[in-house]
C-alpha positions in Angstrom: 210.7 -120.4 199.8 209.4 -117.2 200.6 206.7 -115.6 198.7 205.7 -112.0 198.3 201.9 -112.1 198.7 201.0 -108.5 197.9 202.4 -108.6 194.5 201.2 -112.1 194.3 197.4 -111.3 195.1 197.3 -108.0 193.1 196.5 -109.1 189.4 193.9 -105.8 188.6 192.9 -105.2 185.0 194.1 -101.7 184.9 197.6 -102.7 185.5 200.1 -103.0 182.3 203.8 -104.7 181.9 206.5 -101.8 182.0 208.5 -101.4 178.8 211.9 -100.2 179.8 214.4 -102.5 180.1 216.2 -105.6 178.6 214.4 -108.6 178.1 215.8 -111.6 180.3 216.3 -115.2 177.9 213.3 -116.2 179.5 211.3 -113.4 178.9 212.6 -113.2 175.6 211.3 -116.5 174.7 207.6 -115.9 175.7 207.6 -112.6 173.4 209.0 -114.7 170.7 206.6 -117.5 171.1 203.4 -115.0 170.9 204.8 -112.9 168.3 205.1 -115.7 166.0 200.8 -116.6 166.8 200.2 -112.8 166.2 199.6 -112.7 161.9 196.8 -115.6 162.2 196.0 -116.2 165.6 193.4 -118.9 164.3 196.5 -121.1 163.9 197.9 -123.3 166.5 201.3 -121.8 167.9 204.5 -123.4 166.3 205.4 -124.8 169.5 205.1 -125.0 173.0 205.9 -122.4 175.1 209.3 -122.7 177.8 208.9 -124.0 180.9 211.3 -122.8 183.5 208.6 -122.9 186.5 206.8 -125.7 188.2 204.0 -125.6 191.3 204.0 -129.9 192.0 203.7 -131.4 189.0 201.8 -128.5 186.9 204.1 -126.2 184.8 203.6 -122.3 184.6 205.1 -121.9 180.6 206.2 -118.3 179.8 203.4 -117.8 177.4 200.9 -117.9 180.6 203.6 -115.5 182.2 203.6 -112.9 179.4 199.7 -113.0 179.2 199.3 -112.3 182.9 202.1 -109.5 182.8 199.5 -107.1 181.4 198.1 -107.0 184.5 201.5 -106.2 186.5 202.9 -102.7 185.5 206.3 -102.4 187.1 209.3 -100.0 186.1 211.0 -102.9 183.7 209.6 -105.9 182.0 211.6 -107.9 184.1 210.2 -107.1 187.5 206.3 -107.3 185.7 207.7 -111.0 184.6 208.5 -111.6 188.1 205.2 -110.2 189.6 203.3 -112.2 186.8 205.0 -115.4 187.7 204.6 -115.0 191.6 200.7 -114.2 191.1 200.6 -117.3 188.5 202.5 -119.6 191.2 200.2 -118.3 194.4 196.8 -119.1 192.3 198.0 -122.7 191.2 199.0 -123.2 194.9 195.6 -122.3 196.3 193.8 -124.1 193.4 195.9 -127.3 194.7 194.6 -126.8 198.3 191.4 -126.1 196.8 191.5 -129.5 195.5 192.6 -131.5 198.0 190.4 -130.1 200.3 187.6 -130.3 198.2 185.8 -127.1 198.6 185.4 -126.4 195.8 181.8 -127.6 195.7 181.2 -125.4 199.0 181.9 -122.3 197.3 178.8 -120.1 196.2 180.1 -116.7 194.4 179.2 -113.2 196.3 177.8 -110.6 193.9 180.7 -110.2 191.2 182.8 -113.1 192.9 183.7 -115.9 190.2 183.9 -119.3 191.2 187.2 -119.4 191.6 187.4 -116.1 193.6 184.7 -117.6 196.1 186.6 -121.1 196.3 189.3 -118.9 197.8 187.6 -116.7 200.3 186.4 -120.6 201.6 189.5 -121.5 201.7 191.3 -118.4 203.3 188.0 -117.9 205.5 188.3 -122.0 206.7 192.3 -121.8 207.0 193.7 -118.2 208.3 192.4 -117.6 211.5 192.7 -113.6 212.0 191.8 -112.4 215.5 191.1 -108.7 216.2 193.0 -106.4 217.6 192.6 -105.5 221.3 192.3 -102.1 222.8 195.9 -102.2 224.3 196.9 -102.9 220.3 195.1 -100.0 218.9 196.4 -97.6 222.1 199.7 -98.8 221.6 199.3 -97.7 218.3 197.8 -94.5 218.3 200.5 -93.5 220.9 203.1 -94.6 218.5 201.7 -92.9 215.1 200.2 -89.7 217.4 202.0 -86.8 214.5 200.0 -89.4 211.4 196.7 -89.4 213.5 194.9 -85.8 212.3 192.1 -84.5 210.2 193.1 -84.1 206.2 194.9 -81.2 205.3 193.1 -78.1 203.9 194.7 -76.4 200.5 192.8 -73.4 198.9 194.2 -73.7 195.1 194.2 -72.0 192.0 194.8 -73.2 188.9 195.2 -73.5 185.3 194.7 -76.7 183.5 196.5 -77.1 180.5 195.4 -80.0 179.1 197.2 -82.8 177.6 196.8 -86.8 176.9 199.3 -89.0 179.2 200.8 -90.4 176.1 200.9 -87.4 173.7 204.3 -86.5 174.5 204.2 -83.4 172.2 201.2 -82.1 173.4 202.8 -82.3 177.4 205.5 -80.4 176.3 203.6 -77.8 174.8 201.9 -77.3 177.8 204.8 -77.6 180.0 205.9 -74.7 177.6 202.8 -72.5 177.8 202.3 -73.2 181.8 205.8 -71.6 182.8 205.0 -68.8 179.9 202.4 -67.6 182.1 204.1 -68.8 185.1 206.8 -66.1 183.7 203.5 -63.2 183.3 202.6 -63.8 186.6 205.6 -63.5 188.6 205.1 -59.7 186.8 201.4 -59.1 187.0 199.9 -61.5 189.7 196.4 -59.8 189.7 195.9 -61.3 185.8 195.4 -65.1 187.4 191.4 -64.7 186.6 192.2 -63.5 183.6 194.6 -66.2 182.4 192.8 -69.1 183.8 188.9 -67.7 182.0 191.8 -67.6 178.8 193.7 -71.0 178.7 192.1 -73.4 181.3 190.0 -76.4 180.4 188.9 -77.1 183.9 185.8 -76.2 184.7 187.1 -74.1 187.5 187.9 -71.2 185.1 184.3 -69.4 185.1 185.8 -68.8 188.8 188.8 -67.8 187.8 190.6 -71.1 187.9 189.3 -71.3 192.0 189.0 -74.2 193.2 188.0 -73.6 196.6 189.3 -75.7 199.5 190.3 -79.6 198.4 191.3 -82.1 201.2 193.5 -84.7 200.9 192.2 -87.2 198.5 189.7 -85.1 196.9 191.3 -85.2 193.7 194.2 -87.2 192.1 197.2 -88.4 194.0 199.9 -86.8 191.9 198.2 -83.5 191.9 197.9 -83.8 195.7 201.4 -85.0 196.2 202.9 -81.9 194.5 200.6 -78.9 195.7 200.3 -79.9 199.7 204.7 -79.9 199.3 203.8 -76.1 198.4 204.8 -72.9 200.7 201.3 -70.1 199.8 202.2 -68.5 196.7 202.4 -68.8 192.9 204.1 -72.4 192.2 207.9 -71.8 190.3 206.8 -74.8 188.3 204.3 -76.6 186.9 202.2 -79.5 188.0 202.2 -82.2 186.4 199.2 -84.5 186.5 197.4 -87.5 184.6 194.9 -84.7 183.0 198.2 -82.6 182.0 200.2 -79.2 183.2 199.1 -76.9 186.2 199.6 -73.5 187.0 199.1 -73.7 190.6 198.8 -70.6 193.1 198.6 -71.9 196.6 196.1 -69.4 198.6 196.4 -70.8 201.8 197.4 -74.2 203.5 195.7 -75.7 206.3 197.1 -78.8 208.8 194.7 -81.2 209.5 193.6 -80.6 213.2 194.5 -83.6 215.4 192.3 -86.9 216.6 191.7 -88.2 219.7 192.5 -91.9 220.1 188.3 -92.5 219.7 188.2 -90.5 216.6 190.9 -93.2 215.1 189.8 -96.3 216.8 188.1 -97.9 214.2 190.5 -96.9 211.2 193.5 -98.2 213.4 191.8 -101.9 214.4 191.1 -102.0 210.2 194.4 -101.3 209.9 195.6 -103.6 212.3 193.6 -106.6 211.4 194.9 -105.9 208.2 198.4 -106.2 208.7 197.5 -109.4 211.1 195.5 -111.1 207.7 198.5 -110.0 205.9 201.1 -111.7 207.8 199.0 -115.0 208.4 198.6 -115.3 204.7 201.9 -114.9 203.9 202.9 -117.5 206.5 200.1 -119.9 204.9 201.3 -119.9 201.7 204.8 -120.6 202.4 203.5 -123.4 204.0 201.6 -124.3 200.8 204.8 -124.0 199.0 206.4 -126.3 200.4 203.9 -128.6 200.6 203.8 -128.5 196.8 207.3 -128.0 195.7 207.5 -124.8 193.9 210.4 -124.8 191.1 212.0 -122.2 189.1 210.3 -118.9 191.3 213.6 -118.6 192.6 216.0 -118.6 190.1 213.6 -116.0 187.7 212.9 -113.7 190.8 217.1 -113.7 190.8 217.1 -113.0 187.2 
């Protein structure tokens, strides 16, 4: 069985289940089953959960599945399901190992760690053996990736936030509808961009006139970036979209990042490296695990 460890090691609070889609049976189920504790939770549920998955003899019900979803978003429920139930499956198989092994009583938490956190980094730390990359490895690289290796690029922006909350879909519109309203004034009467932005913009940026000086890549956030370093100079034809709400971008000028020598990216490639090396040997590891434990059901949900 193979296992797919990023998804299965990524469980962070901020992430949510998706909502598009049709619900599988399975999936169905586990809604079912929690709806029905939701009027007096104080009650015990009417019944147990399904059970379609097994890690040796411990079953992974679809109740435990739809509470760790929350913290899978994914496009459709059914690929959040999936994600939950890998990341359920991975932790029961380390726990196992845990066990066996007994380290558990070794395993003294590190600053936020919990218990169970720091009984894996023994684990992983005692079984995954990671060595570091040589110097032929990181040249071999660098020689390889030579057009990715360069300084961030430079963009000079203007702008005009209008603002709107990610889930007020009225209030994006009406600032989708304002921004290409004065996206339509300035096309006409460029010089007024001070004017606007000191008029309609909530960024602070608009006591200079909406200027917000020279931003690198990853100075500010990704789907703002995304959009304006795509931009030729100039006033943007659209909108930007971002978390915060709709731009009115003017691109001043756009500067390429100037490129590194190989010392310059020596470190950030062998961090990279090692990276993908720890990645890989995990994977391996707990494939192993999985079959030494018999994992059940993974397969036929994942096909689901």
């Amino acid at each position: 069985m193979r296992l797919n460890i990023p998804v299965l090691l990524d469980s962070s609070p901020h992430k949510t289940a998706g909502e598009a889609g049709t619900a599988t049976p399975g999936l169905a189920a586990a809604q079912n089953h929690d709806r029905d504790h939701v009027d007096d939770p104080s009650q015990p549920l009417p019944g147990p959960a399904p059970v379609f998955i097994h890690v040796g003899a411990t079953p992974i019900s679809e109740a435990e599945i739809a509470r760790e979803m929350q913290h899978h978003r994914a496009p459709r429920p059914e690929q959040s399901r999936a994600d939950a139930a890998r990341a359920l499956v991975v932790r029961e198989l380390l726990r196992l190992e845990i066990e066996r092994l007994g380290l558990a009583q070794d395993a003294q938490p590190e600053g936020a760690e919990t218990h169970e956190e720091a009984a894996i980094r023994v684990l992983i730390e005692r079984e995954i053996d990671t060595p570091e990359p040589s110097e032929h490895d990181c040249r071999r690289y660098y020689e390889a990736n030579r057009e990715r290796m360069h300084a961030p690029d430079l963009a000079r922006v203007r702008h005009i936030l209008l603002a709107a909350a990610p889930a007020d879909g009225y209030a994006r519109n009406k600032a989708r509808e304002l921004g290409e309203q004065l996206i339509e004034v300035l096309k006409l009467e460029a010089d007024r961009f001070s004017e606007l932005a000191e008029r309609h913009s909530v960024c602070p940026s608009r006591e200079q006139g909406g200027d917000l000086g020279w931003i690198a890549s990853g100075e500010t956030v990704p789907e703002f970036e995304r959009q304006v370093f795509r931009l030729k100079p100039g006033l943007a034809g659209l909108t930007v979209e971002s978390r915060y709400g709709h731009h009115v971008v003017l691109l001043d000028e756009l500067k390429p990042g100037e490129a590194l020598s190989f010392a310059d990216c020596r470190a950030r490639i062998a961090g990279y490296l090692e990276t993908q090396v720890r990645q890989n040997a995990l994977h391996q590891y707990l494939n192993i695990l999985a079959e030494r434990y018999e994992v059940r059901g993974l397969e036929t949900l994942e096909a689901a």
